[in-house]
C-alpha positions as MATLAB code, in Angstrom:
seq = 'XXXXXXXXXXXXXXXXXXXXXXXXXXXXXXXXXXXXXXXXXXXXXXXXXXXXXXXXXXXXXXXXXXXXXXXXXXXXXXXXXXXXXXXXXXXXXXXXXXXXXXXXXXXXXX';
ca = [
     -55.861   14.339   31.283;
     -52.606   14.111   33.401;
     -52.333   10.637   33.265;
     -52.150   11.426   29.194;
     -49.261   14.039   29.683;
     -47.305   11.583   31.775;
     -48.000    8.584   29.489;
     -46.894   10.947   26.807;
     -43.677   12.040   28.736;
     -42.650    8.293   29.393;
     -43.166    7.182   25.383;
     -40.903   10.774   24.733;
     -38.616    9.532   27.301;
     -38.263    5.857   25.901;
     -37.744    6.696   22.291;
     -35.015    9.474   23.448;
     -33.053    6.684   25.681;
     -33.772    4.351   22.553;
     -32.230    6.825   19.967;
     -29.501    7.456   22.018;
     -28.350    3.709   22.360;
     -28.564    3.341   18.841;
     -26.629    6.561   18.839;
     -24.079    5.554   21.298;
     -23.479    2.332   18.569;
     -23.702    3.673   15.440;
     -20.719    6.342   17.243;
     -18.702    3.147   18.604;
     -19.196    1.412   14.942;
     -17.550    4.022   13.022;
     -14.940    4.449   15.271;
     -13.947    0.478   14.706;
     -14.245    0.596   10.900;
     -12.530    4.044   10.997;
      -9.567    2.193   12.434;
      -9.660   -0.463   10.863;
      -9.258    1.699    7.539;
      -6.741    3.297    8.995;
      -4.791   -0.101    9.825;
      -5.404   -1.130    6.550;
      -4.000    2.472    4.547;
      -1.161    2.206    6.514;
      -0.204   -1.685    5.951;
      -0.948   -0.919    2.028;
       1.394    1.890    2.102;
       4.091   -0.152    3.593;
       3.866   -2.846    0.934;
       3.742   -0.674   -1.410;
       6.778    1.075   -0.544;
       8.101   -2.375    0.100;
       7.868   -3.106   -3.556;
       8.887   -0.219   -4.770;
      12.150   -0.969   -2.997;
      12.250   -4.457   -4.302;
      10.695   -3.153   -7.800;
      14.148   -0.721   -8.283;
      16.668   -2.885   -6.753;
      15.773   -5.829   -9.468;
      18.397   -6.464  -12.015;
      16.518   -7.593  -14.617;
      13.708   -6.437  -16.609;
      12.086  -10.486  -15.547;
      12.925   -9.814  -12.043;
      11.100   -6.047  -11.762;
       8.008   -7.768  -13.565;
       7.462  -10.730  -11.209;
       8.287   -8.693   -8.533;
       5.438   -6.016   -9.968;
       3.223   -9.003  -10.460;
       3.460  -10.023   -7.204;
       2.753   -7.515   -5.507;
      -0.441   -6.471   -7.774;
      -1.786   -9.919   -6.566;
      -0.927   -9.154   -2.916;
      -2.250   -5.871   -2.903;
      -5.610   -7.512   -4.567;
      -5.894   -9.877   -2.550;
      -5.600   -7.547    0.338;
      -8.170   -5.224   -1.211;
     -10.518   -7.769   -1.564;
     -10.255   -8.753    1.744;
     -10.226   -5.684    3.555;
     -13.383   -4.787    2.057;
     -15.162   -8.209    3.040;
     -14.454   -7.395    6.471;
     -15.469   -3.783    6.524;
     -18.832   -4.774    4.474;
     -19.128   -7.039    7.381;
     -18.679   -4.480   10.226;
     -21.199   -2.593    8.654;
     -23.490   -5.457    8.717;
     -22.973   -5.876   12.209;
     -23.112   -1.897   12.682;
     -26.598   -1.688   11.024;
     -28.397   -5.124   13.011;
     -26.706   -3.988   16.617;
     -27.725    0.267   15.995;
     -31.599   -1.699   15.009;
     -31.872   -3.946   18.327;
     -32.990   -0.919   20.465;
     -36.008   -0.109   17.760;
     -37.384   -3.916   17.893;
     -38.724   -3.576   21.111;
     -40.015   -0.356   20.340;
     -41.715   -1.170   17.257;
     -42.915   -4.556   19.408;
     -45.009   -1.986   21.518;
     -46.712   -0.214   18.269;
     -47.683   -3.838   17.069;
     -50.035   -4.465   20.138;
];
């Protein structure tokens, strides 16, 4: 019967040390994509206001379009981009925060 308890203890043990790591990456994981979103808002804002700049000093109507134009396709572009790379983080977030839970499932298999 004691041997049970502690067998018991070790398995509670394993799968608390196991959620934890996955935890302790899923924590780390946000905190990259959270910056990275930050990064990103703040290098949008400062195109945009860039543009802005360059959208009112324009002389002509031509010039405020193609300057309005360009930045839509900049600011796309960047969009676009910026979400292939978080989609990709959290990718990476979800196989790394699994990795602890292989070897555990592994043991259920047997």
């Amino acid at each position: 019967m004691l041997n049970n308890f502690e067998d018991i203890q070790k398995i509670g043990k394993e799968n608390m040390d196991v959620a934890m790591e996955s935890f302790g990456t899923f924590s780390k994981g946000f905190q990259a994509i959270a910056s990275e979103v930050v990064d990103y808002q703040k290098k949008s804002f400062e195109e945009g206001t860039a543009a802005v700049e360059k959208l009112v000093a324009s002389k002509s109507l031509d010039k405020a379009v193609e300057a309005q134009s360009e930045y839509v396709k900049t600011a796309y572009e960047g969009f676009v981009g910026e979400m292939t790379k978080i989609g990709e983080m959290v990718a990476d977030l979800s196989k790394d925060a699994y990795k602890p839970y292989e070897g555990l499932l592994g043991k259920f298999g047997k």
